[in-house]
C-alpha positions in Angstrom: 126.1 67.5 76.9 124.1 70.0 77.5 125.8 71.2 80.8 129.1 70.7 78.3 127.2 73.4 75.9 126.3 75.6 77.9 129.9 76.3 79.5 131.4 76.5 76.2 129.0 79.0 74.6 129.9 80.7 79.0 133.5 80.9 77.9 132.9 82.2 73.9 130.4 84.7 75.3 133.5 86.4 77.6 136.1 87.3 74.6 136.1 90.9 73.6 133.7 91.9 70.9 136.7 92.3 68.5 137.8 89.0 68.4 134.1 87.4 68.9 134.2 84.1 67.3 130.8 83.9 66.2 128.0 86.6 65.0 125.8 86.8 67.5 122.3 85.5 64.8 124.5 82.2 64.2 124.1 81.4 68.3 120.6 81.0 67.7 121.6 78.2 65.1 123.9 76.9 67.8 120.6 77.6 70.7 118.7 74.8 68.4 120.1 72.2 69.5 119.7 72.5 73.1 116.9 70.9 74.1 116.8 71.4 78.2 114.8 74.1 78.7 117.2 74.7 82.2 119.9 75.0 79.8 118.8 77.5 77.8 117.3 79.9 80.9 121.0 79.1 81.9 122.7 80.3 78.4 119.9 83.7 78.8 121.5 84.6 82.0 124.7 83.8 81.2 125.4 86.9 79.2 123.3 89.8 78.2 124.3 89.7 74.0 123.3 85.7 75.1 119.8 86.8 76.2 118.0 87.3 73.1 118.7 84.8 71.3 118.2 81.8 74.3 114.8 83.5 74.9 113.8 83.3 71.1 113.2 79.1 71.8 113.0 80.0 75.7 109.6 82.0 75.1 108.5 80.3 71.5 106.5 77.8 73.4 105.0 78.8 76.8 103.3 75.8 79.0 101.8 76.1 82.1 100.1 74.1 84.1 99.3 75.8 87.7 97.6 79.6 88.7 100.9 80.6 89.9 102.6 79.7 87.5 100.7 81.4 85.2 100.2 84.6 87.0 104.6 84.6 86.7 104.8 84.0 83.0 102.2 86.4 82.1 103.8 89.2 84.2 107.5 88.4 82.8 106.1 88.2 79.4 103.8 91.2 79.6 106.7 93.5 81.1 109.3 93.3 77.6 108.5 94.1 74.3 110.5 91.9 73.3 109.1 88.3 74.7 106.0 89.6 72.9 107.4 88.8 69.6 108.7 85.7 70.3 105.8 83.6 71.5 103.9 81.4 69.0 102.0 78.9 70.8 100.7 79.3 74.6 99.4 76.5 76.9 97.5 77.2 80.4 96.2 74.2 82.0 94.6 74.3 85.8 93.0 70.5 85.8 92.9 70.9 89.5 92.4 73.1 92.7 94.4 71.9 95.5 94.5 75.0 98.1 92.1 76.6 99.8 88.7 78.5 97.6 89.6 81.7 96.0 88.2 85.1 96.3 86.1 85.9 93.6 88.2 89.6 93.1 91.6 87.3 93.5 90.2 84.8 91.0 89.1 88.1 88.6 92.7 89.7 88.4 94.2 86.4 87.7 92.0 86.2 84.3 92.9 90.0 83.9 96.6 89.1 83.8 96.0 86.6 81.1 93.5 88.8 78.8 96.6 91.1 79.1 99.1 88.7 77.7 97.0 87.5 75.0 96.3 91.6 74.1 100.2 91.5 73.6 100.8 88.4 71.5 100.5 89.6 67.5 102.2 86.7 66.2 101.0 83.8 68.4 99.6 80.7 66.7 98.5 77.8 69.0 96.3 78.3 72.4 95.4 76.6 74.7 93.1 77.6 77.7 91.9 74.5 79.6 90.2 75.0 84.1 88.4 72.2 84.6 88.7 73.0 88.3 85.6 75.1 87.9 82.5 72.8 88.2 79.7 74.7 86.1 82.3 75.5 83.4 84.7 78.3 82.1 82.8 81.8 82.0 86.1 83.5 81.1 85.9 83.8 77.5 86.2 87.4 77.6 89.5 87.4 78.2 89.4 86.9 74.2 88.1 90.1 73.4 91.1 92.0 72.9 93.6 89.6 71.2 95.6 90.7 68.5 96.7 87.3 67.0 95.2 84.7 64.0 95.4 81.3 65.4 95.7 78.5 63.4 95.1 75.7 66.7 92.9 76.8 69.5 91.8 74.4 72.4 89.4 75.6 75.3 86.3 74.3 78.2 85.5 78.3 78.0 81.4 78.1 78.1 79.8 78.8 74.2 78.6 82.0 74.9 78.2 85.1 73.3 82.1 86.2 73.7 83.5 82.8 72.3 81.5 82.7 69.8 82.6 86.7 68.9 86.3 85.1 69.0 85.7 82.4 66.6 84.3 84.8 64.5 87.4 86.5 64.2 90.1 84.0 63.7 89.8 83.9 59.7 92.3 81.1 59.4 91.5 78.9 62.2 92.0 75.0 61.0 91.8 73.4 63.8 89.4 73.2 67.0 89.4 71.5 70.2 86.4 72.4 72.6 85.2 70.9 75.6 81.9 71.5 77.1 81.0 71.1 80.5 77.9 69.1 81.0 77.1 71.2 84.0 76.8 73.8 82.0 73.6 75.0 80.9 74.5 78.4 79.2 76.8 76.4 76.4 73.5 74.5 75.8 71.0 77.4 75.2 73.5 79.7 73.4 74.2 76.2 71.0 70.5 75.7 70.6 69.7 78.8 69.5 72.6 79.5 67.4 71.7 80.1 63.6 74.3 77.8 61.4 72.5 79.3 58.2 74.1 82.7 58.6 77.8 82.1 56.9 79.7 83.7 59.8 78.0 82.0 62.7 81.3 79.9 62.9 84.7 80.0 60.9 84.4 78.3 57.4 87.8 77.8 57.1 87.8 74.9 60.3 89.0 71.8 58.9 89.3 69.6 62.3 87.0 69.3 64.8 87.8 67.5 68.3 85.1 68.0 71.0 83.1 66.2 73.7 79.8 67.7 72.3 77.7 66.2 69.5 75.3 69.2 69.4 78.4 71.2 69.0 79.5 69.1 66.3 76.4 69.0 64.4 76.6 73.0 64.2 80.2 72.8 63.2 79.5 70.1 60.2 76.8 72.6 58.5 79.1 75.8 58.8 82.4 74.5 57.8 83.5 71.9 55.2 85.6 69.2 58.2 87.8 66.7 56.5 88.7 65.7 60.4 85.7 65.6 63.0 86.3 63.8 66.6 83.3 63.9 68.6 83.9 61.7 72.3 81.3 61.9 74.1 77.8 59.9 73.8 75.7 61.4 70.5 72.4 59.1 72.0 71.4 56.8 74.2 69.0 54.8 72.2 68.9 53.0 68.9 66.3 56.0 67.3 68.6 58.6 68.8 71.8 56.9 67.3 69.7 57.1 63.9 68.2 60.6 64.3 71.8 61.9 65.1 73.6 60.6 61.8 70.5 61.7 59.6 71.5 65.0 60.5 75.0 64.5 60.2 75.0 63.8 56.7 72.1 66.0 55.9 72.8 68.7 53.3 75.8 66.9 51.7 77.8 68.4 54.9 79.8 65.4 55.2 81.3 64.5 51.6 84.3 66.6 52.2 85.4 63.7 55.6 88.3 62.1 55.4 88.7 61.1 59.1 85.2 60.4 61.5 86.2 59.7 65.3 82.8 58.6 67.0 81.7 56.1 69.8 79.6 53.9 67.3 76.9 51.9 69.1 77.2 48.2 70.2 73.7 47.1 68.3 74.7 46.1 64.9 71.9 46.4 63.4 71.9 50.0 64.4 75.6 50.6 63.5 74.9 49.1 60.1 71.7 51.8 59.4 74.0 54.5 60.6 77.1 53.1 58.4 75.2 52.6 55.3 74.0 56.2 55.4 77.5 57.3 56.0 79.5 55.2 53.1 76.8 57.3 50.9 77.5 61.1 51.7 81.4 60.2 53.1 83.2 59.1 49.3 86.6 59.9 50.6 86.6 58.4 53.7 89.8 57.0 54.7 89.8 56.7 58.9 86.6 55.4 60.7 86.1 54.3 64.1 85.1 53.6 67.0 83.1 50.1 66.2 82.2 48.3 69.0 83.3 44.6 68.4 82.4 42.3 65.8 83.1 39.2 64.6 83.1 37.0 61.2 79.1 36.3 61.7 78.6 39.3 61.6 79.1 39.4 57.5 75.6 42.6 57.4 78.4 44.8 59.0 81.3 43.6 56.7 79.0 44.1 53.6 78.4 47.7 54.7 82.1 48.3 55.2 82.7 47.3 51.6 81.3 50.1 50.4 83.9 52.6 51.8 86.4 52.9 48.9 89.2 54.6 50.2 89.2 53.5 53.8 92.8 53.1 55.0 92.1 52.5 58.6 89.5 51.2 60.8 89.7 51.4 64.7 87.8 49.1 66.9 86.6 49.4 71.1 88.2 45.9 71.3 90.5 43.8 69.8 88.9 41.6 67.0 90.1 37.5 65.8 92.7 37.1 63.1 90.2 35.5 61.0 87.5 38.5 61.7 90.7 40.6 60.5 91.0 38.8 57.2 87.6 39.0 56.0 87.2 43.0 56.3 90.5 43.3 54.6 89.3 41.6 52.2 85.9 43.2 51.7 87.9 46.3 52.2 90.9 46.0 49.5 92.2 49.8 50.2 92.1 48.8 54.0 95.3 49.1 55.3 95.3 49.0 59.2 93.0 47.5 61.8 93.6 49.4 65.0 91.7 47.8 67.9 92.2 50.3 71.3 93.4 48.1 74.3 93.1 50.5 77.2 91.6 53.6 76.4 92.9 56.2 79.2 97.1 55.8 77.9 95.4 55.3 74.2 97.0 51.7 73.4 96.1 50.0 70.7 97.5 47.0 69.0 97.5 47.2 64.9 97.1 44.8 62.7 98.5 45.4 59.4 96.5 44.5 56.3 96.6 44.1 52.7 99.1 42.9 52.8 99.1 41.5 56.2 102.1 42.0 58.7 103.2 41.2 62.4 100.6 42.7 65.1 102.0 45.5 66.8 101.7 48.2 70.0 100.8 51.7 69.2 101.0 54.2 71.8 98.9 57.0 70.4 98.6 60.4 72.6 98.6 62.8 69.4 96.0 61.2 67.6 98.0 60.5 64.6 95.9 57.5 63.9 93.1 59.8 62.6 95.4 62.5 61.2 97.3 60.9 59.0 93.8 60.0 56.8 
């Protein structure tokens, strides 16, 4: 069909002005429903009046996902006017180094070509800057300095340093955050430690999710910022006194009542996950998504109890999957419950869900966006 389109829109483009059959802003209508990106490169070299409006969805969401590819779309977006416009979100991802080491001057003009695209995108909306290839972390937060655009979605690994945190500073109507810290990195560590929470602008206000690898970073985020959505993977403590220590500060300063969703690898002691619960279900009223708990089953009635005293929880998502009868008894401790989502392999995020309240047929749930915890 799309091959089909293409030719057709070939043909219409060739008739004299005079007699065009269509004004040129309804082909961008037409452009919408082309979905093949070859297509629509196709349609923007097909005829020069064709060109603007093919690269208006063409250039409206940029992905890359290799250094050369990059380095090409930021000099063919850097060179027009034009494609400077159009972009609203912008992905680079390098998760892997596969030639031979770079110079550190070839590796230095690469970031220079981006920090020049990102100076000429006014109206973009969505970034995303991941290199994982570099071991000790991302130092190349700079290349921030000199944007011109108000993100609404930014997702980086650039180390928390000075620059970054300059950035975030900036971006008065950021809403939602994704950051990953390397644990190789020690300069994310000091500048966190020593960063000052109790000065209003130390980070954005206006954050309302929160997805990161880092529960130091985390902790910062929940007493600048009023998070309905905070998603922290990676390990918050090792030992049951940690595991406490850590949610005491959590919910300290009533920084938590505003949660609706709470992503967090729970620990597998009950009797610790029921401390850290109970002191959760007391600052957290609204909560309506809640997970990871390790598994549990219908002995373990301390744990049920604590659950009960979530109100408005919708969802709970389990590290395994839990009996039917284990099933029945938190529904029914839990009578706003309406899903049980228990994860059955973690790296293509699978999870079977068991509808409750009323109860329905079990069923898969392929999850990549995360709309398990977004929805609450």
């Amino acid at each position: 069909m799309g091959d089909k389109l293409v030719a057709q829109l070939g043909a219409l483009s060739l008739v004299e002005p005079a007699v065009r059959p269509l004004p040129l802003e309804l082909y961008r209508d037409v452009f919408s429903y082309v979905t093949s990106m070859r297509d629509l490169c196709s349609l923007s070299v097909l005829c020069r009046d064709l060109q603007p409006e093919a690269e208006f969805y063409i250039y409206r969401f940029v992905h890359s996902t290799s250094r050369s590819q990059t380095e090409y779309l930021c000099d063919i977006i850097t060179s027009s006017i034009h494609r400077h416009m159009l972009v609203r979100s912008l992905s680079i991802s390098h998760d892997e180094w596969k030639g031979a080491p770079i110079s550190e001057a070839r590796d230095r003009e690469y970031w220079e070509r981006i920090a020049r695209l990102l100076h000429d995108l006014p109206y973009l909306e969505d970034l995303k800057i991941h290199d994982m290839a570099m071991q000790h972390g991302n130092p190349n937060a700079w290349v921030l300095s000199s944007a011109t655009f108000t993100l609404a979605h930014f997702d980086s690994d650039f180390v928390f340093d000075d620059h970054l945190a300059s950035f975030l500073n900036t971006q008065r109507n950021l809403k939602r955050l994704y950051w990953s810290e390397n644990y190789a990195d020690d300069d994310s560590r000091r500048t966190l430690e020593s960063l000052d929470v109790s000065n209003a602008d130390a980070l954005n206000p206006s954050l309302t999710l929160l997805n990161t690898n880092s529960p130091r970073f985390a902790l910062k985020c929940m007493r600048s910022a009023r998070l309905t959505h905070v998603w922290v993977c990676g390990p918050c403590a090792y030992e049951d006194e940690g595991w406490i220590r850590y949610m005491d500060s959590f919910v300290s300063e009533d920084s938590s009542t505003g949660l609706l969703s709470l992503r967090l690898n729970f620990p597998y002691r009950v009797r610790t996950l029921v401390t850290m619960l109970s002191a959760l279900a007391k600052t957290t009223p609204n909560l309506r998504s809640l997970g990871f708990l390790p598994f549990f089953t219908l002995a373990d009635t301390e744990l049920i109890d604590v659950l009960s005293q979530f109100k408005h929880l919708t969802s709970i998502v389990t590290w395994n999957v839990i009996e039917r009868n284990t099933s029945h008894a938190v529904a029914q401790a839990c009578p706003s419950l309406r899903s049980i989502a228990c994860l059955h392999y973690s790296y293509s995020h699978e999870y079977v869900v068991v509808p409750v309240n009323p109860f329905g047929t079990p069923r898969p749930l392929h999850d990549p966006q995360y709309l398990l915890w977004k929805n609450a």
